[in-house]
C-alpha positions as CSV (number, residue, x, y, z in Angstrom):
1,X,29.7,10.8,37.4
2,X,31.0,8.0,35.0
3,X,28.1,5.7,36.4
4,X,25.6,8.1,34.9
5,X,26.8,8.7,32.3
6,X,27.5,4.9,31.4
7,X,23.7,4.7,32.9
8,X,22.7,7.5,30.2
9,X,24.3,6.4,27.4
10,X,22.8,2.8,27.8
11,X,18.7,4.5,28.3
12,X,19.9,5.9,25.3
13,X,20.9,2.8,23.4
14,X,18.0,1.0,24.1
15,X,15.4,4.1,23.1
16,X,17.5,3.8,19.6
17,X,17.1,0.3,19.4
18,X,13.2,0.0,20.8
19,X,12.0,3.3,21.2
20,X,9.4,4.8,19.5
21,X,11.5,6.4,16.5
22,X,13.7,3.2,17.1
23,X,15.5,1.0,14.9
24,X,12.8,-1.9,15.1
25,X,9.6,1.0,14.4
26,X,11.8,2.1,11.6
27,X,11.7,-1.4,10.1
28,X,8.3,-2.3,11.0
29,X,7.3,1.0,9.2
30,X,9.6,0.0,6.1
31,X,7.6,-3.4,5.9
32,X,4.3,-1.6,6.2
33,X,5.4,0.9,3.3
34,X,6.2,-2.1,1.1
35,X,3.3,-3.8,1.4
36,X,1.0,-1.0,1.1
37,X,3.2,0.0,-2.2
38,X,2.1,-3.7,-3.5
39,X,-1.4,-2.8,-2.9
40,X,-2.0,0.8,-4.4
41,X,0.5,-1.2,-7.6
42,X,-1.9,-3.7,-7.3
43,X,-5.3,-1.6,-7.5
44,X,-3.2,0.4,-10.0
45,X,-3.0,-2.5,-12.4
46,X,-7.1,-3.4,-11.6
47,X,-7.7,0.4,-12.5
48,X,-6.0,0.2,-15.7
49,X,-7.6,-2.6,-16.6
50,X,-10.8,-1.4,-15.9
51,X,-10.6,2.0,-17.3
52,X,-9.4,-0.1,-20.9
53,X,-12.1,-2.2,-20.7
54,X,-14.7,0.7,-20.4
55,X,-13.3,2.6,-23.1
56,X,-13.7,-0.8,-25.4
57,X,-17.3,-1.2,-24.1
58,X,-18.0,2.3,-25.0
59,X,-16.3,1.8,-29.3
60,X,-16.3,-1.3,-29.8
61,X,-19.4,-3.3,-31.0
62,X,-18.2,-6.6,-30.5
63,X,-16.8,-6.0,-26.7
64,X,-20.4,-5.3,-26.2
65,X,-21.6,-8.4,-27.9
66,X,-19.4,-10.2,-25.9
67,X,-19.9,-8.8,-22.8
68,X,-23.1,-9.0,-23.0
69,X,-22.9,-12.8,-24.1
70,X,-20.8,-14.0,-21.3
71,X,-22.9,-11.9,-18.0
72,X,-26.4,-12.4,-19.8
73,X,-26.5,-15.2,-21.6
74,X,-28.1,-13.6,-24.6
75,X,-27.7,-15.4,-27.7
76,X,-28.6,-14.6,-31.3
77,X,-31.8,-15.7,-32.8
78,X,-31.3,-18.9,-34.4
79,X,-28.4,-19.6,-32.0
80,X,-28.6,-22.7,-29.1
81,X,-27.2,-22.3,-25.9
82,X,-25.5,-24.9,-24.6
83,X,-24.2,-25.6,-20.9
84,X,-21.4,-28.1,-20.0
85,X,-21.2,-29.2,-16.1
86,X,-18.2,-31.0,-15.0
87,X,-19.8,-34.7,-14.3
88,X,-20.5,-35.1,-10.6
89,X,-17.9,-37.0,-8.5
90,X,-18.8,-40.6,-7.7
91,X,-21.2,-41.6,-4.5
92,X,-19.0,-42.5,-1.7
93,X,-19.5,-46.3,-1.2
94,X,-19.8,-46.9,2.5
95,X,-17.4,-49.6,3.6
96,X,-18.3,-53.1,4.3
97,X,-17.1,-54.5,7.4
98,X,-19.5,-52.9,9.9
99,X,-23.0,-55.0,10.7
């Protein structure tokens, strides 16, 4: 009798430890929670963002402008546009020493 119960108490030891409601499936579930909090604060923050920039694109005149500016292009008559490129890295040289 005290072999099965020493037997049942140990089944039930390790089904606390790696069982389904165990103590390792309650941590992996605590990580998963954590990082899915990060996200939804995450998309949150993008949201908010968002939603304030719409609301300045819908009063404000110059948001438009430069909106419209920076995706477009547009300019004002009068105005030049001018692009800046970072100069192109220098030509690889191929190594002398080979014939």
């Amino acid at each position: 009798m005290t072999w099965g119960l020493v037997a049942v108490a140990g089944v039930l030891m390790v089904n606390a430890v790696v069982g389904e409601n165990g103590y390792l499936a309650t941590l992996q579930a605590r990580r998963e929670y954590e990082a899915l909090s990060a996200a939804v604060a995450k998309v949150q923050r993008e949201n908010e963002r968002l939603t304030a920039q719409a609301a300045r694109l819908k009063t404000d005149p110059a948001a438009i402008e430069e909106e419209a500016r920076r995706e477009l292009g547009l300019v004002k008559p009068g105005e030049t546009l001018i692009i800046l490129r970072d100069p192109r890295p220098p030509a690889a040289t191929p190594t002398s020493g080979r014939q």
